[in-house]
The first five atom37 places (N, CA, C, CB, O) and aatype in JSON, in Angstrom:
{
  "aatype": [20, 20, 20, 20, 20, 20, 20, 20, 20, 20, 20, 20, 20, 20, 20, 20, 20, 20, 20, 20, 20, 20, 20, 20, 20, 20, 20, 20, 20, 20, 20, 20, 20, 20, 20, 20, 20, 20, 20, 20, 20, 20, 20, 20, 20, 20, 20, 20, 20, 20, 20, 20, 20, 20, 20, 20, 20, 20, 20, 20, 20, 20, 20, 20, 20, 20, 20, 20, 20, 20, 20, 20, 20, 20, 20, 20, 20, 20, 20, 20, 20, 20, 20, 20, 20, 20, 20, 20],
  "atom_mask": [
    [1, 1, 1, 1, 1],
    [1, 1, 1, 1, 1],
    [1, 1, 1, 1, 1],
    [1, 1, 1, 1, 1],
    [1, 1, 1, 1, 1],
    [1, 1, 1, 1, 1],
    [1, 1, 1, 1, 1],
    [1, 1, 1, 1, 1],
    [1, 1, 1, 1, 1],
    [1, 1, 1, 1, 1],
    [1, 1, 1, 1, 1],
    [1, 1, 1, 1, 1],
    [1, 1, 1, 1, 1],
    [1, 1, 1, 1, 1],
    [1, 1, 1, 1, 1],
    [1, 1, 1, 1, 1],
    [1, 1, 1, 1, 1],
    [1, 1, 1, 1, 1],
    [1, 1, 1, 1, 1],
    [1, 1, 1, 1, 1],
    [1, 1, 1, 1, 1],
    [1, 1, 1, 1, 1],
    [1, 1, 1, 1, 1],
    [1, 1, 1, 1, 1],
    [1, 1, 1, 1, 1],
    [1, 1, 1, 1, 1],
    [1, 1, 1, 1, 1],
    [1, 1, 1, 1, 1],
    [1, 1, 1, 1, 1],
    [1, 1, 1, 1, 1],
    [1, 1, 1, 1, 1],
    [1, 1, 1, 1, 1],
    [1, 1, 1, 1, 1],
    [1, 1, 1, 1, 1],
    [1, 1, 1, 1, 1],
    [1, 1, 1, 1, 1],
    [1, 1, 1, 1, 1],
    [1, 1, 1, 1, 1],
    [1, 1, 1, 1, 1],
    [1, 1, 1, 1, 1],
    [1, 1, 1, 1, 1],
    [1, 1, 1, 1, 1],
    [1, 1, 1, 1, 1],
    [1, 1, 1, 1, 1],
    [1, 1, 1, 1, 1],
    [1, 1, 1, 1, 1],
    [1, 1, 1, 1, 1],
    [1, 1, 1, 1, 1],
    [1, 1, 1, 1, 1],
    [1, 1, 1, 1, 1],
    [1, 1, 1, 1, 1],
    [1, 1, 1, 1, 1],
    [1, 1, 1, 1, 1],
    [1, 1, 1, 1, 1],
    [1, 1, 1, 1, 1],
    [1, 1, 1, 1, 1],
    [1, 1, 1, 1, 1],
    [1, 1, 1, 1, 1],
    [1, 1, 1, 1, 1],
    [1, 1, 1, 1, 1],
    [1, 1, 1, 1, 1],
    [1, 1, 1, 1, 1],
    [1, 1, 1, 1, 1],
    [1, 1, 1, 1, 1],
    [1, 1, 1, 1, 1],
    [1, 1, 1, 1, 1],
    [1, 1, 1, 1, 1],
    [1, 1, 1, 1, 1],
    [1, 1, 1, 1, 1],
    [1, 1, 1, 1, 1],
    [1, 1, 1, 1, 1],
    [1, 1, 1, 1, 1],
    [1, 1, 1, 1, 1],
    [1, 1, 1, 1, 1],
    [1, 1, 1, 1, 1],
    [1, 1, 1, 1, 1],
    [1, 1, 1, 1, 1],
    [1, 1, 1, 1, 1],
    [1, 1, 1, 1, 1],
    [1, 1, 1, 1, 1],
    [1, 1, 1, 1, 1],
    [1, 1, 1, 1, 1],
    [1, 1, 1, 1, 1],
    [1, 1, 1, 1, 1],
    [1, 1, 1, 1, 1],
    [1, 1, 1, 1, 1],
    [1, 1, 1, 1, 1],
    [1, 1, 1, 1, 1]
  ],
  "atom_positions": [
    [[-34.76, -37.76, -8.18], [-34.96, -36.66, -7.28], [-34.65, -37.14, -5.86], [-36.4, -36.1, -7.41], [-34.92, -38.3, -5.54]],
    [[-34.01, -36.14, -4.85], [-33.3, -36.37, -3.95], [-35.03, -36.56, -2.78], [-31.91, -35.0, -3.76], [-36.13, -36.05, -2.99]],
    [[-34.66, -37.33, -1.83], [-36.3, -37.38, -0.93], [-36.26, -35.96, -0.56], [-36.49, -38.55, 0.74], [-35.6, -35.23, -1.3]],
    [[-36.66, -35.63, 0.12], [-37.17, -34.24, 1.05], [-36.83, -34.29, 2.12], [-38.52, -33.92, 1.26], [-37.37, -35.07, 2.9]],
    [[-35.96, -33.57, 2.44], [-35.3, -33.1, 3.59], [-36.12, -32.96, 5.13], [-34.81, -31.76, 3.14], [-36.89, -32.02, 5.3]],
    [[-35.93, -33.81, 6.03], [-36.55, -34.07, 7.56], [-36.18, -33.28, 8.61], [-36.24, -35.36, 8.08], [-35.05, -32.81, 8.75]],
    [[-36.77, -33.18, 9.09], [-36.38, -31.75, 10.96], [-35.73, -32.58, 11.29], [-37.69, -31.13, 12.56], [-35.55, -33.57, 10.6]],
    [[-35.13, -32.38, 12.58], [-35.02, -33.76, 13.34], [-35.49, -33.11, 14.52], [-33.47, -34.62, 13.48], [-35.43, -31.88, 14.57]],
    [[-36.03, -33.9, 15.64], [-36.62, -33.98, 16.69], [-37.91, -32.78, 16.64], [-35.53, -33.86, 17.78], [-37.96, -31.66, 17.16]],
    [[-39.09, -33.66, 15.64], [-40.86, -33.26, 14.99], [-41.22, -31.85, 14.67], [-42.13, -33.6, 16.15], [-42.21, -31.22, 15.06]],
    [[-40.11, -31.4, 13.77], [-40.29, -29.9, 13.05], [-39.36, -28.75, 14.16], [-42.34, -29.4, 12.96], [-39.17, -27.58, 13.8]],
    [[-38.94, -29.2, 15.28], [-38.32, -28.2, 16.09], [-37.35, -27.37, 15.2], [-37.59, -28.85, 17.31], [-36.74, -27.79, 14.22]],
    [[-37.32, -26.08, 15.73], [-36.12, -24.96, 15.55], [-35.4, -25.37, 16.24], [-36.23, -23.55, 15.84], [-35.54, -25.54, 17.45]],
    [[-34.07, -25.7, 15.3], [-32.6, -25.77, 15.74], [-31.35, -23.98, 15.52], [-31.98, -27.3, 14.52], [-30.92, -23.25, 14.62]],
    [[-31.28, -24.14, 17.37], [-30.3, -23.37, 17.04], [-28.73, -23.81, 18.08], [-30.97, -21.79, 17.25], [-28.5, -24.54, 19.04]],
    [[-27.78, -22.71, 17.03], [-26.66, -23.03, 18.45], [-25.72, -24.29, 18.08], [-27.65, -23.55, 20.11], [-24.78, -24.65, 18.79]],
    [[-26.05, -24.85, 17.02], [-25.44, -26.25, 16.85], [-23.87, -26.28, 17.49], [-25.42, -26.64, 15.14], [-23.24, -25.23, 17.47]],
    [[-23.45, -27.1, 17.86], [-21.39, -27.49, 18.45], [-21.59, -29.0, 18.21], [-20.69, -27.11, 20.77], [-22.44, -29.79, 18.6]],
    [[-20.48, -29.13, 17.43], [-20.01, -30.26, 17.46], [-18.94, -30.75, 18.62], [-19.56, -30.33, 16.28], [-18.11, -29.88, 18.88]],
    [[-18.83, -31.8, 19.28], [-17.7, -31.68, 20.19], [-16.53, -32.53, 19.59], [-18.1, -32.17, 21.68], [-16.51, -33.22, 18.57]],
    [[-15.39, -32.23, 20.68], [-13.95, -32.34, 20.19], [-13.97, -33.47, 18.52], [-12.92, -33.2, 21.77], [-13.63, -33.2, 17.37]],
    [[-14.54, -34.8, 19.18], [-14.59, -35.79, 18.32], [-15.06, -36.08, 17.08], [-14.93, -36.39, 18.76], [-14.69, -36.94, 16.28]],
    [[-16.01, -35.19, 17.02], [-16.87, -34.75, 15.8], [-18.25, -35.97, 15.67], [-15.72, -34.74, 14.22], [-19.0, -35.97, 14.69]],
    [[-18.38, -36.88, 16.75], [-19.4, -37.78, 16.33], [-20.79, -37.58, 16.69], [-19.08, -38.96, 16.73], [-21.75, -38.32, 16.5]],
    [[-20.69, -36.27, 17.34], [-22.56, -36.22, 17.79], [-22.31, -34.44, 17.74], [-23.28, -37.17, 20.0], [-21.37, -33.75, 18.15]],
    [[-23.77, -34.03, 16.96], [-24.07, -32.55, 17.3], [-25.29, -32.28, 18.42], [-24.5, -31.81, 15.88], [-26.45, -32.69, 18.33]],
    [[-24.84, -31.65, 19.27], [-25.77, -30.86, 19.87], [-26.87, -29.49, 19.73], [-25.17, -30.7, 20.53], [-26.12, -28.62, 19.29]],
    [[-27.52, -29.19, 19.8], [-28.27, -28.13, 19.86], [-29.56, -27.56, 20.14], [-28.14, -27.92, 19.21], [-30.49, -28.36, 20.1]],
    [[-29.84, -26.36, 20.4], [-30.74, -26.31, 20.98], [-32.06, -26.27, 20.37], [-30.51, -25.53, 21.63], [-32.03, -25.59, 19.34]],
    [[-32.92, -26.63, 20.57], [-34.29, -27.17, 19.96], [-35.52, -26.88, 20.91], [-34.22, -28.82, 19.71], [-35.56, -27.19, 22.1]],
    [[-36.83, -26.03, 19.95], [-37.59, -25.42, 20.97], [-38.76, -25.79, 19.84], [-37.21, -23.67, 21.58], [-38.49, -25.75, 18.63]],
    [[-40.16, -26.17, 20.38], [-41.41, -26.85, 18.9], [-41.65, -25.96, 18.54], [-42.9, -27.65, 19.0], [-41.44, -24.86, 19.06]],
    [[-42.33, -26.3, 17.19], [-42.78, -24.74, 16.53], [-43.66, -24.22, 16.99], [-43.18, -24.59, 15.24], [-44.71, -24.82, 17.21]],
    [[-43.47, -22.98, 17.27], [-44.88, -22.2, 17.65], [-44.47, -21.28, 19.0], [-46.32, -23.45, 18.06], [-45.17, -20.43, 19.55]],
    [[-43.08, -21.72, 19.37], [-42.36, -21.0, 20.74], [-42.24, -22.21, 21.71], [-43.39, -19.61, 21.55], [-42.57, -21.65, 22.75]],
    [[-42.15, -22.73, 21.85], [-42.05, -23.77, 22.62], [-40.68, -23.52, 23.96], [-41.81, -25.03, 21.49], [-40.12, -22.42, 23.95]],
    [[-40.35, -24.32, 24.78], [-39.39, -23.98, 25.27], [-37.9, -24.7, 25.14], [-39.83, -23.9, 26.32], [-37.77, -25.92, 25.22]],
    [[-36.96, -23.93, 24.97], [-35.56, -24.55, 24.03], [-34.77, -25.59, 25.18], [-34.21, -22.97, 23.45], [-34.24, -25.2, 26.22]],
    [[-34.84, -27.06, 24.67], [-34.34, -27.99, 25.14], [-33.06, -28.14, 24.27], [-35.26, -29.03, 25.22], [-32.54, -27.52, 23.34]],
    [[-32.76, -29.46, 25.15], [-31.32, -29.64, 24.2], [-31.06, -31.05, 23.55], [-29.94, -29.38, 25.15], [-31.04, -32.11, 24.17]],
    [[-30.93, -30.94, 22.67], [-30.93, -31.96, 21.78], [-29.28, -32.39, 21.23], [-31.93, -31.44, 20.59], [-28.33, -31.65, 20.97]],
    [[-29.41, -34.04, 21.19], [-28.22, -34.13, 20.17], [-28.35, -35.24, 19.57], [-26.85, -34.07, 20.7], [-28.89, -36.18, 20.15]],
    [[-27.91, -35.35, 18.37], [-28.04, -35.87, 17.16], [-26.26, -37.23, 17.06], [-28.14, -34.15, 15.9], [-25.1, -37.13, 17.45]],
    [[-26.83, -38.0, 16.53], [-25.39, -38.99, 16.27], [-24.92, -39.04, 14.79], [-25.67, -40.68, 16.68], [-25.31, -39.81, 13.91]],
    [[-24.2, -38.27, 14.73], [-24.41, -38.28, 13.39], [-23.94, -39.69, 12.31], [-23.69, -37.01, 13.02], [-24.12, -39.75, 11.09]],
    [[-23.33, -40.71, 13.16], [-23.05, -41.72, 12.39], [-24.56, -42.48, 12.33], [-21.77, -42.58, 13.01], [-24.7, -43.41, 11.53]],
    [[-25.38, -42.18, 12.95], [-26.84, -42.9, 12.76], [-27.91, -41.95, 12.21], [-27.42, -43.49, 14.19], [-28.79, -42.11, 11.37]],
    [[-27.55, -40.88, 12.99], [-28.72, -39.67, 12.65], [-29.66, -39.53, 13.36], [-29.39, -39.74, 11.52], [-30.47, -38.62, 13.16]],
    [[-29.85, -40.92, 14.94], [-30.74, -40.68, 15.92], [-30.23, -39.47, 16.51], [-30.9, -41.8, 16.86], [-29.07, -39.08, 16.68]],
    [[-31.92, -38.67, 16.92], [-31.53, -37.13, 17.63], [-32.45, -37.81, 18.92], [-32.26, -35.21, 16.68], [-33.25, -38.75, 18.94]],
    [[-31.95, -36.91, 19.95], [-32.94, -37.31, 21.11], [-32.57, -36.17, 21.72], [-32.79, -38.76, 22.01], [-31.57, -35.48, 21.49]],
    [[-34.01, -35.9, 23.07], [-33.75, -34.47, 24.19], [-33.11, -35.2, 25.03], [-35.11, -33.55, 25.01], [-33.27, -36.37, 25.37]],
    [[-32.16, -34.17, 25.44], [-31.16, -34.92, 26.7], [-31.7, -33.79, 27.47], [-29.14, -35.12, 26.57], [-32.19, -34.3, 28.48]],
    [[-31.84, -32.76, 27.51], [-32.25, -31.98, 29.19], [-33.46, -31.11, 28.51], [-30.66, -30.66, 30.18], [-33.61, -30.89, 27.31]],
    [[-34.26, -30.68, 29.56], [-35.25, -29.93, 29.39], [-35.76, -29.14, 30.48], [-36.09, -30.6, 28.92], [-35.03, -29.14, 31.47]],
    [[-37.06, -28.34, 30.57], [-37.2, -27.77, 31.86], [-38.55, -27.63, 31.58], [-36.36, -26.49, 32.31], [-38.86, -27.45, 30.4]],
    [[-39.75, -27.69, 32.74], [-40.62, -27.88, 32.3], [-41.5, -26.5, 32.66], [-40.95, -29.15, 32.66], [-42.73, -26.47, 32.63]],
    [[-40.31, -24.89, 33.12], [-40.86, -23.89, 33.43], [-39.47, -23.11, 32.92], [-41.49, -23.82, 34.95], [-39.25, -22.07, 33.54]],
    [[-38.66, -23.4, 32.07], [-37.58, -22.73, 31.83], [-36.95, -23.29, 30.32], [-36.63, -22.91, 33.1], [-37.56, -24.08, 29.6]],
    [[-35.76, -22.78, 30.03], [-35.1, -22.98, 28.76], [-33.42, -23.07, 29.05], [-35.52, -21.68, 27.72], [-32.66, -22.41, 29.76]],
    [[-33.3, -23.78, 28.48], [-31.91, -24.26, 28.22], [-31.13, -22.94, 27.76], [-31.87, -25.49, 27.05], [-31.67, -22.3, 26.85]],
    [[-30.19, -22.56, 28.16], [-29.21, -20.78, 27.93], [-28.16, -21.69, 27.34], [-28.49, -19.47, 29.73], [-28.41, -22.55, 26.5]],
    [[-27.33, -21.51, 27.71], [-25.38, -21.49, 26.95], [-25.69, -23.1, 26.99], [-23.38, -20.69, 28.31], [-26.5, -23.74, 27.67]],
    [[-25.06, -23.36, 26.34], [-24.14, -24.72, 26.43], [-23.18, -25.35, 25.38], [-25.01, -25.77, 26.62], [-23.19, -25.15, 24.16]],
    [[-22.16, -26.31, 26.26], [-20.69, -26.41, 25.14], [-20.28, -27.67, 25.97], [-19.21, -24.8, 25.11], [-20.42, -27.95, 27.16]],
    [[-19.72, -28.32, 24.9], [-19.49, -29.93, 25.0], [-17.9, -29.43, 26.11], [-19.15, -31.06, 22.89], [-17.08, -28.54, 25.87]],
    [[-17.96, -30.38, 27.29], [-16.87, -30.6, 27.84], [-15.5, -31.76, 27.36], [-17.43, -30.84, 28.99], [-14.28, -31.64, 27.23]],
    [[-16.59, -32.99, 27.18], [-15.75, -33.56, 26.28], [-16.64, -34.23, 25.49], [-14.71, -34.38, 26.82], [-17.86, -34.16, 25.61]],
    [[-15.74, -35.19, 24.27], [-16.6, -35.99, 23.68], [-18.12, -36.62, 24.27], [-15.77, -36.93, 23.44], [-19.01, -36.43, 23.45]],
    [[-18.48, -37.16, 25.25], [-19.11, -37.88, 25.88], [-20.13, -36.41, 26.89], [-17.94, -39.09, 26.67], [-21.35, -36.55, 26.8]],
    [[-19.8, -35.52, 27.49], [-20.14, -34.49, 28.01], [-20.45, -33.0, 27.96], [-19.68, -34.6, 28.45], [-19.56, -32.26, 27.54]],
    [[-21.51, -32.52, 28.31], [-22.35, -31.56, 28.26], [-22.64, -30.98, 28.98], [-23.08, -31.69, 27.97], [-23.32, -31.52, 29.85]],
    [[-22.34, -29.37, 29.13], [-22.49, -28.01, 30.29], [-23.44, -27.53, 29.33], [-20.98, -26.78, 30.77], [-23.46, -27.47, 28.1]],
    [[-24.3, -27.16, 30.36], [-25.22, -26.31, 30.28], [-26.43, -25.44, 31.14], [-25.55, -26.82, 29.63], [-26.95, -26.02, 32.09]],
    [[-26.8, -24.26, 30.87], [-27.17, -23.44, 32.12], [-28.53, -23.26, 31.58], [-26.26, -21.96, 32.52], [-28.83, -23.25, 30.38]],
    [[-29.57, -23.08, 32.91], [-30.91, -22.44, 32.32], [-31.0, -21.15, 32.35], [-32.06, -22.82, 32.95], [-30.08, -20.66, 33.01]],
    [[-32.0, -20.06, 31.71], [-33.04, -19.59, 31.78], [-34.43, -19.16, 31.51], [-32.8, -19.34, 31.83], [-35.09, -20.1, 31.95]],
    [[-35.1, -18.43, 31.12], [-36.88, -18.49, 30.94], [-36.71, -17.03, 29.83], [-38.18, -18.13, 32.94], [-37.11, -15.93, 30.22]],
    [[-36.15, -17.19, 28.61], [-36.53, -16.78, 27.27], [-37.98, -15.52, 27.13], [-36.92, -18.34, 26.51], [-38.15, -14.54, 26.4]],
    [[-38.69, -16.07, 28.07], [-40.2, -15.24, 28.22], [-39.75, -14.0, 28.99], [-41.57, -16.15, 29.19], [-40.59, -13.15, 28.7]],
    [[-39.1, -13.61, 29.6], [-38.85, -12.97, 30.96], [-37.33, -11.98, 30.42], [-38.54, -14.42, 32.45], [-36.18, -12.24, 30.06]],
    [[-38.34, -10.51, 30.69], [-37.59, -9.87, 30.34], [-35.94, -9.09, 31.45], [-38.62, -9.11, 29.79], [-35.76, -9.14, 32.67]],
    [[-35.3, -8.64, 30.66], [-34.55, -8.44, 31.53], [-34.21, -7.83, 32.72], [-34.14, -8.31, 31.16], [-33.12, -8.09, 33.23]],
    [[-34.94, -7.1, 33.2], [-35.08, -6.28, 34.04], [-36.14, -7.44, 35.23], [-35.72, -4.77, 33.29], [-36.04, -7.21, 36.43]],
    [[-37.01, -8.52, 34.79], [-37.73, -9.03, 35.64], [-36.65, -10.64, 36.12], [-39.39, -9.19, 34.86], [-37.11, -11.62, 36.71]],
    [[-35.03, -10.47, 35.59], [-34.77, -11.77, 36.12], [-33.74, -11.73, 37.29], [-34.28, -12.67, 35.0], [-32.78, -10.97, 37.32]],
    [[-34.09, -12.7, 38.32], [-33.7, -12.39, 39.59], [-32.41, -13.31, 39.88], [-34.91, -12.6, 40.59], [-32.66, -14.47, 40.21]],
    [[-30.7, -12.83, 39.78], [-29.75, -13.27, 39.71], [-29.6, -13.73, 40.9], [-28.97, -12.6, 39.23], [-28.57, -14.34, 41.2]]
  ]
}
């Protein structure tokens, strides 16, 4: 029997996954269970270490897309906050 399948980075919801050009690391966005706020995570996949590379400690990680192999765009906003209350 195969082991049992692991989260990566301690049960978080993954969404949004991109691989970039090279294909050696996935990114995506990752928020703890229970609502937490969506950081960004990426994973190596030749090792399988995941780690948070950006976070916000009153906001959430919005769009983001690999520039290149090595690099990462990405924009905030606050997920909680509806549309009409966000101030462009």
């Amino acid at each position: 029997m195969p082991p049992p399948r692991r989260r990566p980075c301690n049960h978080a919801e993954l969404g949004g996954a991109q691989l970039p050009p090279g294909g050696r690391h996935l990114a995506a966005k990752v928020s703890a269970a229970g609502g937490g706020r969506d950081r960004l995570a990426v994973v190596d996949l030749a090792t399988l270490d995941a780690r948070v590379v950006a976070s916000f400690a009153d906001g959430d990680i919005g769009n983001f897309q690999w520039a290149s192999d090595n690099r990462l765009l990405f924009d905030s906003t606050d997920k909680d906050l509806a549309p009409g209350e966000v101030n462009a």
